[in-house]
N, C-alpha and C positions, 0 to 999 in steps of 0.2 A: 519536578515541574519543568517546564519547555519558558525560555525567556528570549524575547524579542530585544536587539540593541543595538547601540549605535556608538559612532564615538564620541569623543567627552567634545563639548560646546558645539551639540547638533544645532546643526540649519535646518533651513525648511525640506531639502532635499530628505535629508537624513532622516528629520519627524515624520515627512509623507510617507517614506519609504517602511519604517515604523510600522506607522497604521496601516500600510496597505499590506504590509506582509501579517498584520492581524487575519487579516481576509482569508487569508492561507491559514493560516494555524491560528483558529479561533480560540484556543483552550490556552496559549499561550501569555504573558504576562509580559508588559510593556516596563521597561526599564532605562529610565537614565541613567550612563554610568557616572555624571560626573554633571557638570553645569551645559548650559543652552545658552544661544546668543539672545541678545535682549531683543529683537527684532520674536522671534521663537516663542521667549516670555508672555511678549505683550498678545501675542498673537493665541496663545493659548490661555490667556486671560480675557480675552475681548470676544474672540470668533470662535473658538473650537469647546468653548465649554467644558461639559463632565459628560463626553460623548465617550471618550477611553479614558480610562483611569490608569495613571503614570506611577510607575513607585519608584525610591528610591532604594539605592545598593544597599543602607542600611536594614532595611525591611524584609532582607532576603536571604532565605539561609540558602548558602550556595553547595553546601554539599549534598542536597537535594536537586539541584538540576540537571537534566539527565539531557536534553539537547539545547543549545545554545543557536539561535538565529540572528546573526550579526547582518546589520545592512550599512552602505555607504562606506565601509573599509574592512581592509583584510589585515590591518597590522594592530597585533597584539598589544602590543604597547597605548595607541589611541583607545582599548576598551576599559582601561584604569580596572580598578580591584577586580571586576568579572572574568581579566585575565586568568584568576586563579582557575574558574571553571575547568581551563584546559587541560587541567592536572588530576582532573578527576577521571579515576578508570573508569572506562566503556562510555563519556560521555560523546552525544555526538553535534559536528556543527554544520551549519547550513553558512552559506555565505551569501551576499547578492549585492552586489559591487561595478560603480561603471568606472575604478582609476586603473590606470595600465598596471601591470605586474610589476614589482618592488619586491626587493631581500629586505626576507622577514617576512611575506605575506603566513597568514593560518593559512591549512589547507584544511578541508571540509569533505565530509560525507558528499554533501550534496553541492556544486557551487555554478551560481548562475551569474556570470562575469559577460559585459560588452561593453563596448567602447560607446557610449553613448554620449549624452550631453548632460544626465543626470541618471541615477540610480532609481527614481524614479519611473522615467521612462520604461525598464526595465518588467517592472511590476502592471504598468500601464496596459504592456504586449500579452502580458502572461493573462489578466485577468480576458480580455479579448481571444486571446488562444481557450480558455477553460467556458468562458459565457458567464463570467463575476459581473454585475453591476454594483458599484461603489453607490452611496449616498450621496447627496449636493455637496454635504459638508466634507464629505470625500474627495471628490471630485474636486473641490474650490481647494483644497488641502494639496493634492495631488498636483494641479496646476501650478500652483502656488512653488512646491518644490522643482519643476521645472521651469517655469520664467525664471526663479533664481539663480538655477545652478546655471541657466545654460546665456544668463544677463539679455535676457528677455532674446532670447533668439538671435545675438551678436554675436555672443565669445565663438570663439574659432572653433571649440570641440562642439557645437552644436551640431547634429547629427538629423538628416532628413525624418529618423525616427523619433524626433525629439516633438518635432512639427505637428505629424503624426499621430503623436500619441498626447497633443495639446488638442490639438479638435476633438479627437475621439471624446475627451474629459470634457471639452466645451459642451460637444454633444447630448452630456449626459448631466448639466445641468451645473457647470462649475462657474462659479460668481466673478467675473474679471475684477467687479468694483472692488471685491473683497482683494483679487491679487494686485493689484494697484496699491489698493491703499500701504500692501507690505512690501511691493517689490520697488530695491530703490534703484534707481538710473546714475549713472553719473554724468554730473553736471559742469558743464564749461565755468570760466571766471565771468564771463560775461553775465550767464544764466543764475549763476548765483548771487552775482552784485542785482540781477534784476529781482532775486528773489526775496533777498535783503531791502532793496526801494519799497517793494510792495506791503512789507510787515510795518516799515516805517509809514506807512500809509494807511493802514488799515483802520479802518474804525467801526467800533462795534455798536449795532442798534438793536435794541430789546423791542422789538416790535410782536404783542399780543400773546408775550410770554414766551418765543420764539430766537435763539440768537441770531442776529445776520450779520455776517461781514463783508463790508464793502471798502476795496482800494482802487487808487487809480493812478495812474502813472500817463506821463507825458515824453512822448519821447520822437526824436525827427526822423527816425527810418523805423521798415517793420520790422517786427521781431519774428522770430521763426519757431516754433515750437511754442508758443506765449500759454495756448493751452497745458503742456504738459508741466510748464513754469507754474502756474495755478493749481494744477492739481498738486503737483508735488507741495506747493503751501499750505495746502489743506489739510495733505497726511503731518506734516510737519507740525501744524499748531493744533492738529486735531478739531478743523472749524468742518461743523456741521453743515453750513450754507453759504456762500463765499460766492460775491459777483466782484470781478477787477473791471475797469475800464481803461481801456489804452488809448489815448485820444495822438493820434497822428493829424498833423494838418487839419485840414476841413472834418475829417471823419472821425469818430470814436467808434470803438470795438469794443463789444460786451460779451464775457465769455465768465459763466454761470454754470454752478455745479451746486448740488443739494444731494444730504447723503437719510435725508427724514422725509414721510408723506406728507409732513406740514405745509412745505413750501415746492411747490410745481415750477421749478426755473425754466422749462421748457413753454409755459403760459404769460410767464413775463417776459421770454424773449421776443414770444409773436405779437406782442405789445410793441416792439421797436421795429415792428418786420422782418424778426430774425426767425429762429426754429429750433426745433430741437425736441429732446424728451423729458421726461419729469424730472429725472436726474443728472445733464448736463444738456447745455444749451448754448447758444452764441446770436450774434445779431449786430449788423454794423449800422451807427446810427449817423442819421445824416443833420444838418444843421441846426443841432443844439452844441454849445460848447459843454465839456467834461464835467464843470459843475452844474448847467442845467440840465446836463444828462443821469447827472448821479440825483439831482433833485427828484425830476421825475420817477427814478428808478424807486426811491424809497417810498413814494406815494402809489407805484404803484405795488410794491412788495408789503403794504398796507392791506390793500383790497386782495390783493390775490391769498394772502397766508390764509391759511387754515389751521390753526389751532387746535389741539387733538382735546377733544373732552374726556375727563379724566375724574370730573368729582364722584358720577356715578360708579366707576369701576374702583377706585380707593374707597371711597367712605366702606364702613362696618355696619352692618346692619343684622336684625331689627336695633332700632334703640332704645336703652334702658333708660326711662322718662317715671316723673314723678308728677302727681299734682299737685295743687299750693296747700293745699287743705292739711296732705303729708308732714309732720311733724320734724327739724332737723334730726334730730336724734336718729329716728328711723330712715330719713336719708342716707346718712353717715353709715349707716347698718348696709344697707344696698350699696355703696359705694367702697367698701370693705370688702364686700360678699366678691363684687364682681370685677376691683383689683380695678376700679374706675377713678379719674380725679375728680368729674364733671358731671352734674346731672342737668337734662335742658328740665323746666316746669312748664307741663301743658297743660290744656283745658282738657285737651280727651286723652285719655290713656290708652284709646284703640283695645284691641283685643286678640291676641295671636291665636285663638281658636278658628276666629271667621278671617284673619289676612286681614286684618286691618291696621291700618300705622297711626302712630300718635297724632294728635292735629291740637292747631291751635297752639305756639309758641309762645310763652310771655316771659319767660327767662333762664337763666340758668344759675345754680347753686354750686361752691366749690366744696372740695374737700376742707381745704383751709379754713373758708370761711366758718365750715359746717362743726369743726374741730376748734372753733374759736368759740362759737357761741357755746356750745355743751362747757369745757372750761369754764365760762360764766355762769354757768347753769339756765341755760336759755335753750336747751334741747327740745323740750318740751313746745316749744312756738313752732308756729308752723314755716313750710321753709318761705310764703310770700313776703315774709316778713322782712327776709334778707337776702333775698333773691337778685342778681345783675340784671336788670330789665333791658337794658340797649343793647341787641347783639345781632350782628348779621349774618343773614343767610346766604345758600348761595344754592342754585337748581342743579340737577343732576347732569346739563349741559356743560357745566362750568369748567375751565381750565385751570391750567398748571397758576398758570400769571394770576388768575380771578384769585386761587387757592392762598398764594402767597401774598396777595397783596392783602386780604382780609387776616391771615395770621400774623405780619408783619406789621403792617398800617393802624388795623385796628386793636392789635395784641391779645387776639382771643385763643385762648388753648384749643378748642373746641367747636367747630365751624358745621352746624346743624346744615342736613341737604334736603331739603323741600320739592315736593312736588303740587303746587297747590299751598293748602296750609295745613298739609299731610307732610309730615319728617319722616322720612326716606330712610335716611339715612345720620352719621356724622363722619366728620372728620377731624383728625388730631395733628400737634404740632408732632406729636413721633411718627404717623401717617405720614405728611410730609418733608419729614429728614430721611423717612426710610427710602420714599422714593428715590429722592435725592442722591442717598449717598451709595446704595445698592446700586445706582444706574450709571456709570463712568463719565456716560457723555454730558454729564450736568454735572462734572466736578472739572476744575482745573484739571490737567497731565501732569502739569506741577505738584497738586496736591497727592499723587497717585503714584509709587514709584516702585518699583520691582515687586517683591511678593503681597504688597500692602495694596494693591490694584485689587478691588472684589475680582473673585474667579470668574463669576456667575453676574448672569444680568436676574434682577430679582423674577421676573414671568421671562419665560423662554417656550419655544414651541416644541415639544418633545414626540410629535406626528411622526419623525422621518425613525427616530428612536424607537417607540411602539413598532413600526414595522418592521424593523431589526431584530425586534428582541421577542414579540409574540404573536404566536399561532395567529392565521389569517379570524379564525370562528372568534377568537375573544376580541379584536380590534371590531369586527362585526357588532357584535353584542355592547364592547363599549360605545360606539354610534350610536345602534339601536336607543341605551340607557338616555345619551342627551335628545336623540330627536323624542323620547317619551316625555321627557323631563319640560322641553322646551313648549309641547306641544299641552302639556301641563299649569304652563306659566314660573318654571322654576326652574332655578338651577341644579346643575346635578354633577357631580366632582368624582376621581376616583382618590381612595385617598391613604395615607398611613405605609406599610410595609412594602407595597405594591409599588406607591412611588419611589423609595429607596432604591428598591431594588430594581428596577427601570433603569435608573441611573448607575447602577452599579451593572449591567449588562445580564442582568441576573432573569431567567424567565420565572413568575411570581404568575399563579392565577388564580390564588388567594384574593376576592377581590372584594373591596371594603366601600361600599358605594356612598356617598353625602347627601344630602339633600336639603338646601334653602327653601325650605317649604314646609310640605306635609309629608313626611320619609315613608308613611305606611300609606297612604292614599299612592304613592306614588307605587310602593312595591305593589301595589293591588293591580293598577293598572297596568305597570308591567307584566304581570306572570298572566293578565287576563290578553295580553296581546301574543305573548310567547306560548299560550296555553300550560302554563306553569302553576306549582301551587304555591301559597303567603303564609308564613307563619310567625301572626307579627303580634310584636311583645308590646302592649299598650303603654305600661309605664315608665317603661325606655327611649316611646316613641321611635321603633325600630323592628325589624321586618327581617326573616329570612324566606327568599325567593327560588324554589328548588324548578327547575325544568324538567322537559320531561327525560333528556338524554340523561337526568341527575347532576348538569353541571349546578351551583348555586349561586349566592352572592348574598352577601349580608348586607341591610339598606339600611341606615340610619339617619333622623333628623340632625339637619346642623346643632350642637348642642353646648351649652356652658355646664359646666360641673362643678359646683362648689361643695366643700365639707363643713358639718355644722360642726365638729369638732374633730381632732386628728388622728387617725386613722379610721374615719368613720365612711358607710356606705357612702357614695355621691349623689346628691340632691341635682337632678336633672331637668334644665328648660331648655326652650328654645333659642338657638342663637345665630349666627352667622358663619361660614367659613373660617373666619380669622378667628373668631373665638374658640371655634371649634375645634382648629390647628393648635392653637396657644393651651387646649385642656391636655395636648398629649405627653406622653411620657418623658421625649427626648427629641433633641431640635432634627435628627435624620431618619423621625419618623412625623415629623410636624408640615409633609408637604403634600399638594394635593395637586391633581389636573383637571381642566375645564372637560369635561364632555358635553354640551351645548352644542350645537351644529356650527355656530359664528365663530366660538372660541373653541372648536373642539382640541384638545394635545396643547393647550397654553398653560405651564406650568405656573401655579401658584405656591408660592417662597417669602411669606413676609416676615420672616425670622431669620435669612441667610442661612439655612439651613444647606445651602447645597455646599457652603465651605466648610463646615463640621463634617459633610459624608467625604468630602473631596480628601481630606486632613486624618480621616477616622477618628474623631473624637467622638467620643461617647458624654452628652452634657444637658443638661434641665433647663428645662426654660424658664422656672423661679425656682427659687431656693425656697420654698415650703415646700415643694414636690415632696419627697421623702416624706415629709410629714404627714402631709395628707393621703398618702397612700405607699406604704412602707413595702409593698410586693414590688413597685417600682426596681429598689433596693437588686432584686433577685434580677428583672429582667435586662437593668443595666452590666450583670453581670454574663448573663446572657449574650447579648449582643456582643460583648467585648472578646467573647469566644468565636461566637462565631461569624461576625464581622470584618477579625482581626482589626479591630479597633482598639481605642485605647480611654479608659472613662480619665478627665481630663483632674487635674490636681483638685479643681475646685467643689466636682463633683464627689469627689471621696472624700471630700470633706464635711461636706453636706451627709453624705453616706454615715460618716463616722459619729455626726452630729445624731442621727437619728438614731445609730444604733444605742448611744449611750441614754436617749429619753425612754430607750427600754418600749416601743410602742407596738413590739410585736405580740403583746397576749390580747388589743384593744381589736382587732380585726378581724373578719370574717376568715376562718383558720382554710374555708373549701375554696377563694381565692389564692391564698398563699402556698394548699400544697399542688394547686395549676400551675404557679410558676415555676414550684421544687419541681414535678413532674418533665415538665420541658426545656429543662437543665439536664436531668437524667436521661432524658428522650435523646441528647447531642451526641454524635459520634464516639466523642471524650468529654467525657464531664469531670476526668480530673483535673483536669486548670481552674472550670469553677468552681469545682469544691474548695480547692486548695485558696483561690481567691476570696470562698465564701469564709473559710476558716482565718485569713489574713483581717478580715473586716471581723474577726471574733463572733461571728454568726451562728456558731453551731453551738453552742447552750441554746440557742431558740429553735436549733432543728430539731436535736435530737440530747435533748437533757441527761438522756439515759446510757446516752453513747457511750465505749468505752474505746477509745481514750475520746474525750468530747471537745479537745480545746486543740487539736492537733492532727495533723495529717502523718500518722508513721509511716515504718517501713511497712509490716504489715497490711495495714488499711491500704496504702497502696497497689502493694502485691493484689491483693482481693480486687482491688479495681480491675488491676492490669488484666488479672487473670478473667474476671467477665468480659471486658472488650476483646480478649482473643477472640474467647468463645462466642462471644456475639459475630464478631469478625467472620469465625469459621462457619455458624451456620447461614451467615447472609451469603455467605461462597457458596452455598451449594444450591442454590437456587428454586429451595423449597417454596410449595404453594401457603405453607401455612403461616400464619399471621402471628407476629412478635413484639409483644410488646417491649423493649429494650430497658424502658426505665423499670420495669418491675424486675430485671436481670440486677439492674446498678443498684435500686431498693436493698434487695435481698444480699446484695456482697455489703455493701452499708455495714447492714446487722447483722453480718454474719459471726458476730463475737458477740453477739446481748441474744437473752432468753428471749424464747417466743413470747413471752408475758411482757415484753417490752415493744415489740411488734405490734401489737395489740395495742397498748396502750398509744402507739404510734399511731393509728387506725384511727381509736377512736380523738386524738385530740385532733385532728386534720381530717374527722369527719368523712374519710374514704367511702365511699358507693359500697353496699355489703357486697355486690358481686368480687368487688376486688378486695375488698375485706377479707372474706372466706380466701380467694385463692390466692394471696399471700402465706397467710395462716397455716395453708395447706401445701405449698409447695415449700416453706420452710422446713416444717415439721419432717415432711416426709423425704426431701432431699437431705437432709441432716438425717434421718435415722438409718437411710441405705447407704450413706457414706459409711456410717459407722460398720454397717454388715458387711459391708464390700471390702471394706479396710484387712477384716480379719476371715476375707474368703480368695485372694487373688488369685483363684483358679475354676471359674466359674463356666459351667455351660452356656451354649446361647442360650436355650431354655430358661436358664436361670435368668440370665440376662433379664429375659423379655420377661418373667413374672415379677421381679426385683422392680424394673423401671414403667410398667405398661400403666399404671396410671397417675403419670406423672405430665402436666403440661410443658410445651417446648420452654416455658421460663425456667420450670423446677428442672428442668436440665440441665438448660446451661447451667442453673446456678451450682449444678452437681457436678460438672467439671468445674464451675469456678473454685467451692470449696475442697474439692478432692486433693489430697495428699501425694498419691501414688499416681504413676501415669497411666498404670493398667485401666482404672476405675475411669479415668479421661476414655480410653480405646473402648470400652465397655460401653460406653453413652455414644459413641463415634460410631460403633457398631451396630444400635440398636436403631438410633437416628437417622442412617444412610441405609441399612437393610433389613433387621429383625421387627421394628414394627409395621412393618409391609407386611407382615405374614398373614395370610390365608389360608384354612385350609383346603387341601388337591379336590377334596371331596365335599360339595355345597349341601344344603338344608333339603334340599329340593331332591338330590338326589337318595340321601338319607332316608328319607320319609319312604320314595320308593322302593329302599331294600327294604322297607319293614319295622324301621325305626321309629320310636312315637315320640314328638318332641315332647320333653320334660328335663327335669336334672341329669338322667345319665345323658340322654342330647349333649345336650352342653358339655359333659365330661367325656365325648367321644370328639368332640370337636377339639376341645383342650388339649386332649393328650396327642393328637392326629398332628395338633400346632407340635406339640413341643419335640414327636418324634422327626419332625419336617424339618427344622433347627438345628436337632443335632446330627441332621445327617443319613439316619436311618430309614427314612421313610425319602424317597426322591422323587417318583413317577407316581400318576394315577393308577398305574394298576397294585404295585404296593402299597398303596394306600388301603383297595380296597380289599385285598388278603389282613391286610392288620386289622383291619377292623372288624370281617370276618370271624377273623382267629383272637382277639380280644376281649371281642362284644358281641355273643353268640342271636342271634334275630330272637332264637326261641326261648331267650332269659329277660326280654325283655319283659316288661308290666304290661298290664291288660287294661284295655280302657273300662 
């Protein structure tokens, strides 16, 4: 592998330099050798997301890397354990460096050194020499490393090309606000004693669910710089909206900065006759003193706030609603089923066929409650009986403040959203902690401290990502999918493996479409606008949409899945996104993205699921999972291969839990051997097996196996030796079509009777196609080993009647099992040249010497192959003396 690096307690210079040398050698792996300064930390927990994935030195087997690309230093010592790399023969290194020359620098293959003002810089020229355009987050990154290294344009090694190559990055879309908030200045005693007045000053007002902070200070001469004293308090306490007042004399100065679209500071300064823009503002006010200045200022940052509505976009919809008539007991049963505490009681239960929503609110039932009264024997009542009648609503307009003043104030778990006296939606008190505590800027900085700061903001916009990562036609087609959706009245998501691997920089066009609505009405529509066809599965509620170029896309309704008992098919409704996300496997496959034209690329995350992929853990979103669907089991083991993730302590526990209830004879056996298959499908699938043998799984694979409970040397070796063979014929770049796991199958059993194969077949219920040709590529690769074994001197002739009707699986698996290596060369030979053979003289011609097709046909053709093989027969015209002098015209039969 190629690893990207830097030295231990990288800067921003160092990070940018990083990822822009990504840019250059895409295939490469981004490596910390050591720790990062906390300014670096915060910054790639707040701003830069899981745009590159970082690994650490531990993660990395180093005697596998083959060039080493070091940025921001050339001495060996600053790149901690990676130093080893240099020890490794024929590896090679790249350098890109702007500190002068030092004893002890590496020297490198390739090394791009100047004297700049950052190393950065550097990368900035090269990309402008080549025609690279960076991304914003790029660019704002790149920036970022150069205001630093070069102290914002001060320090003495600042270099014209520092300048330079700062606009060019402005140019192309790099965020100042963002390089502000991390680049820090240093500050005089004065500035900092003023910096210090102002916190003692400040005082915070919760205005419409909004934070504002407002200080103000008096002081007899002006202050110079007063602005940049304000900003810098800002990044300091991490305040989202902050107006200072500085009352000099007769006048006061209002200098106002907002970092949210709630609050427009540049609207409240032209309120004083000041100016400015949404995000920083100023305005010198004339005859109010500093407290009627600051009075006014709060009256008028009343009217002016804007309040982001939010109940519509949280709540979970549709909602699962009972009427009173409903009996407790059978409530209890729905709130079990659907992992709910809460049920609201309506007059209408609506109808999810025609889009209709519950209507009519008259209360809501608990679990507790509902689990109190069955205890007494009171199940049987219906739930109006004990129903909570008082409960407030709140419209789909409503805010953050509305949200929390109604779970707070009035103590409801469950905050029904109304449009009319149509329920919409609801919302929950873990709906609002998730918000909460997923989003940084609504927790103390206090509360938030090194790696415990979420990585991830819970929605992020992954627009700039898709265009990074895939072909221009499918960002096309996912549009298309929202403006269809929208133009439908519904939402429309991509969602599951697609998004993982988005975020892992992985191209995916696998793609797995959602839909809050009606999923086949919509694939209808779609494939009737793309001139496509529908092939949609009613009782799934879900749709495959082929085109005419053959690209697809699988469309499914949003859906809840419950099991009526464990390991049983899923009983499938309609549901929501979030529920839909909460039925999947595993929390880094549990995310989804907006394709709607308003929110098109806004990641949906209500599980935190982007720190599980960030972390590679592999982990359930409840601990029944396993139970309720024990193929799970296979694919967590899956992923952990080929993820290089890790399934996390708790989930193997669960794993272990399940495998001891024994629930693998309870399940659909043609699920289970889908997942065996696509374990077998993996490049190597001896880690999972070996993992699958760890979890003691193989009595439920293969009962008959011999050895069943262990991975020997043997069974190995048989592995080993299919994956060469698979290895060597994907080398040679044949047309014909492999299926791989039928290669791993057959080395499997390559020590149990075909009677056990079979018995394999029929309990995992295999397709007879692939029935037969297991069957038959055993049988018959096991019988010509044997012949071969006790013939190592074989003509090609022989060769080619020995192996010709054997498919390319029973091949390989004839080198996998082969003893000798001749009988390897023999399959090597027939695979790369002897089943090519044709013979010099065609049907067509035959016919015209006089020949009538029938059996000798065919046995003049045969023999024509086999003397062409061994040599004897080279050219067409010897061909047609041999056959001549073989196969006389005038002995042929008569019609």
């Amino acid at each position: 592998m190629d690893i990207i690096t830097t030295h231990i307690g990288a800067d921003f210079d160092s990070l940018a330099a990083m990822v822009a040398a990504k840019k250059l050698y895409p295939d490469a792996e981004l490596v910390f050798p050591g720790s990062q300064e906390k300014s670096v930390r915060d910054y790639l927990a707040q701003e830069f997301r899981n745009i590159y994935e970082f690994k650490k030195v531990k993660h990395i087997d180093l005697t596998r890397v083959q060039r080493l690309i070091v940025v921001d230093t050339r001495q060996a010592g600053r790149i901690g354990k990676l130093a080893e790399c240099l020890d490794t023969p024929g590896i090679v290194v790249h350098l890109y460096d702007h500190h002068p020359d030092a004893p002890g620098d590496m020297r490198g293959a390739q090394e791009t050194v100047a004297p700049f003002g950052s190393t950065t810089t550097i990368f900035a020229r090269l990309f402008q020499e080549q025609g690279i355009v960076p991304s914003p987050d790029e660019t704002t990154l790149m920036a970022l490393g150069i205001y630093e290294d070069t102290g914002s344009f001060l320090h003495s090694s600042t270099r014209p090309e520092d300048l330079a190559a700062a606009s060019w990055l402005l140019a192309h879309g790099a965020n100042l606000d963002i390089v502000t908030q991390f680049v820090s200045r240093e500050l005089s005693s004065e500035q900092i004693s003023l910096i210090s007045q102002l916190q003692q000053e400040a005082q915070s007002y919760v205005i419409r669910g909004v934070t504002v902070v407002i200080s103000k200070l008096t002081m007899a001469d002006y202050v110079d710089d007063f602005a940049v004293i304000v900003q810098r308090l800002m990044v300091m306490e991490n305040i989202d909206v902050l107006f200072a007042l500085l009352s000099l004399g007769e006048r006061t100065y209002l200098i106002a900065r907002s970092r949210i679209p709630e609050v427009n500071v540049g609207a409240i300064a032209r309120e004083f006759g000041g100016g400015g823009h949404a995000a920083a503002a100023s305005a010198t006010i004339r005859d109010l003193t500093i407290a009627e200045a600051e009075e006014q200022l709060v009256g008028l940052i009343h009217r002016h706030i804007r309040p982001k509505a939010v109940a519509g976009e949280l709540m979970s919809s549709p909602v699962i609603t009972v009427t009173p008539d409903v009996s407790i007991g059978q409530a209890n049963q729905l709130m079990t089923r659907y992992n709910i505490t809460v049920l609201p009681v309506v007059r209408d239960n609506g109808g999810q066929e025609n889009g209709a929503h519950p209507a009519g609110l008259l209360g809501m039932i608990s679990r507790m409650v509902a689990e109190k009264a069955i205890f007494h024997k009171l199940g049987s009542l219906p739930v109006a009986d004990y129903m909570t009648t008082e409960i407030a609503t709140i419209p789909e307009s409503g805010t953050l403040a509305d949200i929390q003043r109604l779970i707070v104030e009035n103590r409801q778990r469950l905050i029904p959203v109304v449009r009319g006296e149509a329920i919409v939606g609801v919302i929950t008190r873990t709906d609002l902690l998730s918000l909460l505590v997923h989003d940084p800027a609504h927790l103390s900085p206090d509360l938030l401290r090194g790696d415990e700061r979420p990585s991830v903001e819970r929605t992020r916009n992954l627009a700039g990502v898709m265009t990074q990562v895939l072909p221009r036609d499918i960002i096309v087609l996912l549009r298309e999918i929202g403006e269809t959706a929208a133009t439908l009245g519904c939402n429309a998501y991509v969602a599951g493996g697609f998004v993982r691997d988005l975020l892992l920089h992985v191209r995916n066009t696998d793609i797995d479409i959602v839909i809050e609505g009606d999923g086949i009405l919509f694939a209808r529509a779609l494939a009737e606008q793309r001139h496509g066809m529908v092939h949609p599965h009613e009782k799934f509620g879900t749709a495959t949409v082929v085109f005419p170029d053959l690209t697809r896309i699988d469309v499914a309704t949003a859906r809840l899945e419950y099991y009526e008992h464990p390991a049983a098919m899923p009983t499938v409704e309609h549901s929501s996104i979030k529920l839909d996300l909460y039925r999947r496997d595993f929390t880094i496959n549990a995310m989804a993205i907006h394709l709607n034209p308003q929110r098109f690329g806004t990641l949906v995350d209500y599980f935190n699921c982007q720190n599980d992929l960030k972390e590679r853990r592999i982990q359930v979103l409840h601990n029944l999972s396993f139970v309720e669907d024990p193929t799970r089991i296979f694919r967590a083991i899956r992923f952990e291969g080929r993820l290089d993730c890790t399934i996390t302590r708790h989930t193997e526990k669960l794993i272990k839990n399940t495998v001891q209830m024994n629930l693998f004879d309870r399940f659909e056996e043609p699920r289970f051997f889908h997942e065996l298959k696509l374990i077998l499908s993996e490049d190597d699938p001896t880690p999972a097996l070996r993992r699958m043998a760890s979890f003691k799984l193989f009595p439920f694979l293969w009962p008959d196996l011999r050895p069943n409970l262990k991975i020997d040397r043997r069974f190995r070796h048989f592995l080993t030796q299919a994956g060469q063979a698979i290895s060597w014929f994907k080398l040679l770049y044949l047309p014909d079509k492999l299926e791989t796991w039928m290669v791993y199958l057959l080395a499997i059993m390559s020590r149990s009777r075909t009677k056990e194969l079979i018995a394999f077949c029929h309990r995992f219920d295999l397709p007879p196609r692939q029935r037969r040709k297991l069957i038959a590529q055993k049988t018959e690769a096991e019988r010509i080993a044997q012949e071969m074994q006790k013939r190592p001197f074989l003509r090609p002739s022989e060769i080619y009647w020995l192996l010709h009707e054997l498919d390319i699986e029973g091949l390989l698996y004839l080198m996998t099992i082969a003893r000798k290596r001749f009988i390897q060369q023999a399959v090597s030979l027939y695979v790369t040249t002897l089943r090519k053979a044709t013979p010099l003289v065609g049907g067509d011609e035959l016919k015209a010497m006089g020949y009538i097709p029938g059996p000798q046909f065919r046995a003049i053709r045969n023999h024509l192959i086999e003397m062409q093989l061994d040599g004897e027969v080279t050219s067409h015209d010897q061909a047609l003396a041999f056959i001549r002098g073989a196969y006389p015209v005038d002995s042929q039969p008569r019609r």
